[in-house]
C-alpha positions, -999 to +999 in steps of 0.1 A: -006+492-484-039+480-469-050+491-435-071+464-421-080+481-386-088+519-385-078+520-346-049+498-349-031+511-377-024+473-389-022+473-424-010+446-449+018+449-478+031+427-504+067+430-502+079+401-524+058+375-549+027+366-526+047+376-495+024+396-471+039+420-447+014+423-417+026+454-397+009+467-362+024+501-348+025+507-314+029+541-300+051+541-269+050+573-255+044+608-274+079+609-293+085+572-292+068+540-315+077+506-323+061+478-350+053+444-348+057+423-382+044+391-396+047+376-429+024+358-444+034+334-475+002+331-496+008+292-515-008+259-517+000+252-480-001+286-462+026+301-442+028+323-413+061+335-399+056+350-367+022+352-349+028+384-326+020+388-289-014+366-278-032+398-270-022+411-307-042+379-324-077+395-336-056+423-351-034+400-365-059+377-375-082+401-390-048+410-418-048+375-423-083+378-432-080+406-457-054+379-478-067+346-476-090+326-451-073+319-418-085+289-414-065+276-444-035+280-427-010+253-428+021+261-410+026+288-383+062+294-380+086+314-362+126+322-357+126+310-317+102+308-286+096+345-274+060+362-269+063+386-305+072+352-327+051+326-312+028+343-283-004+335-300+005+302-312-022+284-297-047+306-308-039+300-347-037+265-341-071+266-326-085+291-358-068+265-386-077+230-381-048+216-403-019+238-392+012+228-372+042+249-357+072+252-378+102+260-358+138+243-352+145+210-333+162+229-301+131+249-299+108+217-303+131+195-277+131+227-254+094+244-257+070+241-288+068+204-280+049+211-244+034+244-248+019+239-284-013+225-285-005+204-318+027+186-320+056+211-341+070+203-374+109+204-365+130+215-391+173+207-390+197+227-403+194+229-441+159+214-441+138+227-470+101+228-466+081+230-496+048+248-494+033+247-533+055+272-559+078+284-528+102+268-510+115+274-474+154+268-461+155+266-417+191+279-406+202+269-373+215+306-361+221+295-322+228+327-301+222+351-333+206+373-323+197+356-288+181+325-277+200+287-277+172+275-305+173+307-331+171+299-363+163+314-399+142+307-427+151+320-467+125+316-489+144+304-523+124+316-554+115+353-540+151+353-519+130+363-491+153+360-456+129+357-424+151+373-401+134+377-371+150+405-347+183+412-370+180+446-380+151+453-357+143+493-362+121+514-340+097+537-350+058+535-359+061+551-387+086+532-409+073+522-444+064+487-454+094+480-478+125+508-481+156+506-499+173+530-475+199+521-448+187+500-424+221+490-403+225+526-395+190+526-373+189+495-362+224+497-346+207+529-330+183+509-318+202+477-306+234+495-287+214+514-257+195+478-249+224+452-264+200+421-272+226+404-289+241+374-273+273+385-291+281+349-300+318+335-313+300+320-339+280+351-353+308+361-378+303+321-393+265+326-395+261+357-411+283+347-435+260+316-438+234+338-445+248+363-469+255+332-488+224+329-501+221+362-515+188+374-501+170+405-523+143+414-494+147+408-456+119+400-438+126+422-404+099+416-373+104+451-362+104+480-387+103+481-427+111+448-447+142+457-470+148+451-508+187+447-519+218+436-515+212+417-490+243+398-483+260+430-481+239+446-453+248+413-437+282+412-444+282+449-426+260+439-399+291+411-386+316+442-396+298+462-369+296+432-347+332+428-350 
């Protein structure tokens, strides 16, 4: 792990083949933290999934900077139109010339289309979107875990799933990639607060998405995960009934 800012705390991690982990923790009150992830895909045509909240950019930025020049940046994308996946949007359109939002087409008809500053890439269900050696899969996940337009994005030769605030953990001090039980704390986390939309459909989608047998998952809040992934899905819908 690289910390990139000393005051921070952000700090960059390669948790899959040229997949960055940028992490910021945030301490909330004495007892009580919480992290903000990105994930930056280093490739021909750079990829960044998630930008964090506007006023996170420079930190954010700065990790970027530790990898590979920001300005190279192709794609900025992100799982559906909320200030920690897209808020500083604008802002990495404005730092890389030749980069374009990548996000579903509910979330382009709905939002990215106005509010971005360069017209969005808009990926259907299924799309792939090749980048140089990696290649990206968009899953339309409406209403999993919230929001009409969420989707996913699997990352086929690392098995890399993007998935946004599934399995969001709290805590500031979580490491960069575990192999420990995340379910159990994230379940913690989510019951008190209930952010999930608790769609018909979730049952269908997670399934969707254990399908393709993900080995890491790419969580915005808390450590990234290596494993079975399809299982922790699978038990994810068990405990979501």
């Amino acid at each position: 792990m690289t910390v990139t800012n000393t005051q921070s705390g952000t700090n960059v991690h390669e948790v899959a083949d040229r997949i960055f982990r940028i992490n910021t923790p945030v301490k909330l009150a004495p007892d009580a933290g919480f992290s903000f992830n990105q994930y930056l895909i280093a490739d021909d045509e750079p990829l960044l999934y998630h930008t964090g909240p506007r006023r996170m950019f420079p930190l954010v930025r700065e990790a970027v900077e530790a990898v590979l020049p920001a300005r190279s940046l192709r794609y900025i994308a992100f799982s559906h139109f909320e200030a920690d996946e897209c808020g500083s949007l604008n802002d990495w359109l404005a730092t890389a010339p030749s980069a374009v939002p990548v996000c579903g087409t509910v979330a382009a008809m709905v939002s990215v289309s106005d509010v971005a500053d360069r017209e969005p890439r808009a990926l259907a269900d299924g799309e792939r979107l090749t980048i140089g050696a990696k290649t990206l899969r968009w899953f339309d996940t409406p209403h999993l875990p919230h929001g009409w337009e969420c989707g996913h994005m699997f990352e086929e030769t690392t098995r890399t799933l993007f998935c946004g605030d599934l399995f969001t953990q709290g805590g500031d001090k979580n490491p960069p990639l575990t192999e420990a039980d995340i379910l159990g704390p994230s379940e913690a986390f989510r019951k008190p607060m209930d952010y999930f939309s608790h769609t018909k459909n979730a049952g269908a989608m997670i399934e969707r998405l254990a399908s393709t047998n993900p080995t890491t998952l790419a969580c915005m809040h808390g450590s990234a995960w290596s494993g079975d992934g399809a299982a922790m899905l699978r038990a994810l819908g068990t405990e979501l009934g």
